[in-house]
C-alpha positions as CSV (number, residue, x, y, z in Angstrom):
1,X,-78.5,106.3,144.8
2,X,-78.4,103.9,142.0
3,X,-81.7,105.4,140.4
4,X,-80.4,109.0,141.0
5,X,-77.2,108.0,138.3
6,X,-79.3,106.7,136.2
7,X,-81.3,109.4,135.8
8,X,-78.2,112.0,135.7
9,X,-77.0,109.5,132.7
10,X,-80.4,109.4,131.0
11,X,-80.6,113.7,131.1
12,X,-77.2,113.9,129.8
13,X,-77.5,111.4,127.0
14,X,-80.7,113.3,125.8
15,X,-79.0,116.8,126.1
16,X,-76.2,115.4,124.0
17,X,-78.4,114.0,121.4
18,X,-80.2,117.5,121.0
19,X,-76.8,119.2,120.4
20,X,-75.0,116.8,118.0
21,X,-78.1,116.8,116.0
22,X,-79.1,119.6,114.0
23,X,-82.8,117.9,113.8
24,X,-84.0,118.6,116.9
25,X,-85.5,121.7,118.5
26,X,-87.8,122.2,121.2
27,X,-90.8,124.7,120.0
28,X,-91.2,128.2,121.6
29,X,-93.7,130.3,123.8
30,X,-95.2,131.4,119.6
31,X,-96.3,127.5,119.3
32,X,-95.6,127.5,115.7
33,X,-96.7,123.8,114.0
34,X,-93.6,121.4,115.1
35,X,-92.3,119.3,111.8
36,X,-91.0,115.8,111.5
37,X,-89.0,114.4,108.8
38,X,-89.8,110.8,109.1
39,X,-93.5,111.1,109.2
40,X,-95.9,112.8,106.5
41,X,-99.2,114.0,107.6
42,X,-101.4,113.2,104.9
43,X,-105.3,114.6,104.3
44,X,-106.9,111.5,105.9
45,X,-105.1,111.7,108.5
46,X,-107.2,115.0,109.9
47,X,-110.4,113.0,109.2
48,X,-112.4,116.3,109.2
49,X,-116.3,116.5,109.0
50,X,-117.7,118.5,106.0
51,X,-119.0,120.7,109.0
52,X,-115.7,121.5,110.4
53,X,-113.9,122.0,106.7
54,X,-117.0,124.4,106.3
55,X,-116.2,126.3,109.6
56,X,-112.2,126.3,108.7
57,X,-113.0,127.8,105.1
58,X,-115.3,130.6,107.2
59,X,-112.0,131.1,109.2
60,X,-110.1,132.1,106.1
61,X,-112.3,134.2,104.5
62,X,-113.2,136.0,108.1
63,X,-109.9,136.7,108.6
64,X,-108.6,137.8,105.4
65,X,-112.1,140.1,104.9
66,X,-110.7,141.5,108.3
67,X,-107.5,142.3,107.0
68,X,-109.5,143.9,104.0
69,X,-111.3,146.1,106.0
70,X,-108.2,147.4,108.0
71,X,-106.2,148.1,104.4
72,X,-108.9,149.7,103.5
73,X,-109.2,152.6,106.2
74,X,-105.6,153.8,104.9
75,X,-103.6,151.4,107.4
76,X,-100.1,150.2,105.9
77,X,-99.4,146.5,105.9
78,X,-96.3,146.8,107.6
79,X,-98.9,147.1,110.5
80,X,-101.3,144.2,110.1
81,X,-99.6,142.2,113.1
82,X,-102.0,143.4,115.6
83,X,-105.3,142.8,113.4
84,X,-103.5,139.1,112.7
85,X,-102.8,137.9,116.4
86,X,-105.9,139.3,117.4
87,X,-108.3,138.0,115.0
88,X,-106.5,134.4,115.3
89,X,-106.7,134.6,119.2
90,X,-110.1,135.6,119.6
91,X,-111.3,132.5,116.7
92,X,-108.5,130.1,117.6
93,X,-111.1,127.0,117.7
94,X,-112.3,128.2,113.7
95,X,-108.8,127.1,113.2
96,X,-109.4,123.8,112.8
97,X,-106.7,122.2,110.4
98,X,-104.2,124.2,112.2
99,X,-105.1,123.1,115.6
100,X,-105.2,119.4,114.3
101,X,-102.2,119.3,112.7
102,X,-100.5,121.0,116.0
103,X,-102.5,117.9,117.7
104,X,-101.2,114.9,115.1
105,X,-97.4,116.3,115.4
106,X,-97.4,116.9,119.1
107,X,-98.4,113.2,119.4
108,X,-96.3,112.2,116.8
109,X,-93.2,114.1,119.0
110,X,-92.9,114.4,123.0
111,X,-92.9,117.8,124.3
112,X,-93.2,119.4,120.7
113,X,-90.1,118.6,119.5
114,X,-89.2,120.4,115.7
115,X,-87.7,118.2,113.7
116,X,-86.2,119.3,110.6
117,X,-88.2,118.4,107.3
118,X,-91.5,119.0,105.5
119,X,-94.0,116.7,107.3
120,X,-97.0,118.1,105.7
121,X,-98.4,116.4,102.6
122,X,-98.7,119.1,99.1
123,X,-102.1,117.3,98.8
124,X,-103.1,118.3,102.2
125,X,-101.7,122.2,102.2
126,X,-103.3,122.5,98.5
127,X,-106.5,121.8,99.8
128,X,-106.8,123.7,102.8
129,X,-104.8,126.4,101.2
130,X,-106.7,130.2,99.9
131,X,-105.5,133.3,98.6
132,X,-107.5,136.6,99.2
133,X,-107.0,139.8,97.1
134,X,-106.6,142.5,99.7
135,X,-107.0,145.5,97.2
136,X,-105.0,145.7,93.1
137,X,-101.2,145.3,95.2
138,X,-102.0,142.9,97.6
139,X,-103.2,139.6,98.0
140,X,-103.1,137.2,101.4
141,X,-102.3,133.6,101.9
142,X,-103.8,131.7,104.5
143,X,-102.5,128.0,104.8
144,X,-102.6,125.3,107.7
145,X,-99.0,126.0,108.4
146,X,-98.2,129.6,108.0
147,X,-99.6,132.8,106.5
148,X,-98.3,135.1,103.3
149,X,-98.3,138.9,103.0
150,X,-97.9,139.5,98.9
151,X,-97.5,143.0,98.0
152,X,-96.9,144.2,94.6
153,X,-96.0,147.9,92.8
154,X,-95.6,148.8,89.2
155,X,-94.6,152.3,88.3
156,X,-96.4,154.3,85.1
157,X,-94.9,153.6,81.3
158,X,-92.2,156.4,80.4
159,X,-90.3,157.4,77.4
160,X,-86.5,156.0,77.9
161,X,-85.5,159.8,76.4
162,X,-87.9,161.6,78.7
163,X,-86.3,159.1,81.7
164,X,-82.7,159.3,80.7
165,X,-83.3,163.3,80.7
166,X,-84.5,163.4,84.2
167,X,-81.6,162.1,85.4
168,X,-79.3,163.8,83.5
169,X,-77.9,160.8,81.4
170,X,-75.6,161.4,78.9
171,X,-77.7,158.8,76.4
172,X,-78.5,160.8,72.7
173,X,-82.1,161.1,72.0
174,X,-81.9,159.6,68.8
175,X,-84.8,157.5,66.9
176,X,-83.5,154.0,68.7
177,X,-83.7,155.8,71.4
178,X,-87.2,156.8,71.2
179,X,-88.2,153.1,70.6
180,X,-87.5,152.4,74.3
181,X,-89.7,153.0,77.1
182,X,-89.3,152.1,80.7
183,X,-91.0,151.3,83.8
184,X,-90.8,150.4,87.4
185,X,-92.0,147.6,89.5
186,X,-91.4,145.5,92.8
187,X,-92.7,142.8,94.7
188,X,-92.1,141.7,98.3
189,X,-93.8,138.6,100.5
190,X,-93.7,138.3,104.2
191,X,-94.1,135.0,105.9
192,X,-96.1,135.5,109.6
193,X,-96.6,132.2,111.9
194,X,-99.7,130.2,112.3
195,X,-100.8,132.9,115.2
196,X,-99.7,135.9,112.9
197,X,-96.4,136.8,114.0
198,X,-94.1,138.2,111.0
199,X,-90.9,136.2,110.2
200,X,-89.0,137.1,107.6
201,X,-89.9,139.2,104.3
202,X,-88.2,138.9,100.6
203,X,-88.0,141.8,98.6
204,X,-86.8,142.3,94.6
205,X,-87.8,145.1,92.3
206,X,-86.0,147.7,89.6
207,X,-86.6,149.2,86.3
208,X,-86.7,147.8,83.1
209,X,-86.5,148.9,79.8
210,X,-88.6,147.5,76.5
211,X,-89.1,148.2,72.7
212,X,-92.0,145.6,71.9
213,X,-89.4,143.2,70.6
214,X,-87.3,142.6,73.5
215,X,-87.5,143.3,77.5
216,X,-84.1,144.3,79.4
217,X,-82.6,145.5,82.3
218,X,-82.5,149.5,82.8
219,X,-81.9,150.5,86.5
220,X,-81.8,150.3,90.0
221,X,-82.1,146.6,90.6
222,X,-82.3,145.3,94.2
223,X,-82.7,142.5,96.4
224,X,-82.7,142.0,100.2
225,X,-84.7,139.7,103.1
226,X,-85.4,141.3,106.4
227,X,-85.5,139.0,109.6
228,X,-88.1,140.0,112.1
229,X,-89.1,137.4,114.7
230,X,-85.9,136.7,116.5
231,X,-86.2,133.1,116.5
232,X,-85.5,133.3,112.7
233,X,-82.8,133.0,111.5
234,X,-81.1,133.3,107.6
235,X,-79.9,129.9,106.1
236,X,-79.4,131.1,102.3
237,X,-80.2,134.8,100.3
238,X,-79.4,135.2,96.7
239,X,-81.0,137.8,94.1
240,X,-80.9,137.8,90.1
241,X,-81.6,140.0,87.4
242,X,-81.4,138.0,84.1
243,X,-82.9,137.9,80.5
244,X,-85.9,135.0,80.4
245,X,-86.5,134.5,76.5
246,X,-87.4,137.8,75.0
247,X,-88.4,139.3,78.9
248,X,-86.5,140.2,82.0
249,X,-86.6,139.7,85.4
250,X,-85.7,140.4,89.0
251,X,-85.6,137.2,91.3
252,X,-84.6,137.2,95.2
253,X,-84.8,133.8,97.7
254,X,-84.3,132.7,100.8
255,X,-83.9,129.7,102.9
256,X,-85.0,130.9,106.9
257,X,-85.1,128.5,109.3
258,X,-86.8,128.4,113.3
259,X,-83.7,128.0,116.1
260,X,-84.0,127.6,119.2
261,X,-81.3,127.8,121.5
262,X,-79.0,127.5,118.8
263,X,-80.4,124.4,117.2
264,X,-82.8,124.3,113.8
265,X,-86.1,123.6,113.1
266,X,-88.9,124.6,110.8
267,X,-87.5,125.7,107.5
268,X,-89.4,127.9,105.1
269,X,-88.1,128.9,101.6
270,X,-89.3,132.0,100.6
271,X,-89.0,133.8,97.4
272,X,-90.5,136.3,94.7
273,X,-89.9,137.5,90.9
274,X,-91.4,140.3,88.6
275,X,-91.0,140.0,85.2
276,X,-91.4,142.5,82.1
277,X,-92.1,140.9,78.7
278,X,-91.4,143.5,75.6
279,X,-94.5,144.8,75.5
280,X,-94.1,146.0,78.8
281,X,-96.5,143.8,80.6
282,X,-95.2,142.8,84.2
283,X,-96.6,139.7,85.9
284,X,-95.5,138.4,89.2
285,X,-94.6,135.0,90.9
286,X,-93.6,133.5,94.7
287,X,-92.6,130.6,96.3
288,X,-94.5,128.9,97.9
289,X,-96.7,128.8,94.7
290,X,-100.7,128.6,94.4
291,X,-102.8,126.6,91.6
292,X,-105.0,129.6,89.9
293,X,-108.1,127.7,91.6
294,X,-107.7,128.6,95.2
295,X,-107.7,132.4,94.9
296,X,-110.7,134.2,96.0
297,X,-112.0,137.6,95.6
């Protein structure tokens, strides 16, 4: 009788702990990497054989050459789930910093518990971290802890006269005027789990306008985040158009964060910019960013 009490306190004191605190979350049937916030895995920690780095780095380029190939018969990325969850089921034991990670944190916290934080050294995700160009508007990310969809759209250079004509604007064609020219681009990134499951997805893009002496904002600016895994859910969203220097730019983030059953886990911050300089060049950034050295062809 006595152990039976006990036992009803013990339950009830845990439940109560997982519901005042925020931290805690158990993880769900799409075994994304649980997190800890007061312990960092660090590289030596995985103790990999140059073997099994060998066979992980295979993985990568395996999978995002898979991806390549499915792009490349005409498929749109908005449907690159299936070739992602297959490809990862079928070579799950190539994954080998993903599965030891999952292994170090699930020891590191009973029954998978999330806990809210980055428990993941930058040293460690830098390393085992490679970004793939998919075709001239799209590039992959394949880390230890999640993957990146980058996809990128720059429209042709016009004549601000010719474009204000088109739409009817009421804008003189007169020699400042023809100075101007204008042109559209966008950029979007998708975050999909460790087994290829989309997320979420930020997306920014409009048109600018330049002269070769300045860059600035002409039309149709927007900014938006869709959430597409359910467990998902939106912490923080803003977007910006503002002058940088003598350039421009469009800028949307977001904070998304992994519930379950109403309590967080896993955050992920996601985010993307295009900028024009005044000679009309566009680049492109995201968040989470890569060093120059870990992209491959």
């Amino acid at each position: 009788m006595k152990q039976n009490i006990f036992k009803k306190i013990l339950i009830t004191g845990i439940a109560a702990a997982v519901m005042l605190c925020p931290a805690f979350a158990f993880a769900t049937g799409d075994k994304d990497i649980p997190v800890a916030d007061h312990s960092v895995v660090k590289v030596e920690s995985l103790n990999l054989t140059n073997n099994e780095k060998s066979i992980y780095h295979d993985y990568q380029q395996e999978l995002a050459h898979t991806v390549k190939s499915y792009i490349e018969k005409g498929y749109s990325s908005d449907t690159i789930e299936d070739v992602l969850t297959q490809y990862i089921c079928q070579n799950s034991k190539k994954n080998i910093v993903t599965n030891k990670l999952k292994k170090l944190l699930n020891a590191q916290n009973d029954k998978e518990l999330l806990i809210k934080g980055e428990t993941v050294d930058s040293e460690l995700l830098q390393e085992y971290t490679k970004k793939f160009t998919i075709n001239d508007t799209m590039e992959l990310i394949i880390m230890p802890t999640a993957i990146y969809l980058d996809e990128f759209e720059c429209g042709p250079e016009i004549d601000l006269q010719s474009d204000s004509l088109n739409k009817n604007s009421s804008l003189l064609a007169d020699a400042s005027a023809s100075d101007w020219k204008t042109k559209s681009a966008a950029v979007k990134r998708t975050l999909y789990t460790t087994i290829g499951k989309p997320a979420a997805s930020v997306h920014t893009g409009g048109k600018f306008k330049y002269n070769g002496k300045t860059a600035t904002y002409h039309s149709d600016f927007y900014g938006y985040y869709k959430l597409i895994l359910t467990t998902y859910k939106n912490l923080s969203f803003d977007k910006v158009r503002e002058p940088v220097d003598s350039s421009y730019q469009f800028y949307a983030y977001g904070t998304f964060c992994k519930f379950v059953e109403g309590v967080s886990g896993t955050t992920k911050k996601i985010s993307c910019k295009v900028k024009c300089s005044p000679s009309g060049a566009i680049t492109k950034s995201y968040y989470p960013p890569l060093k120059s050295s870990e992209s491959e062809e």
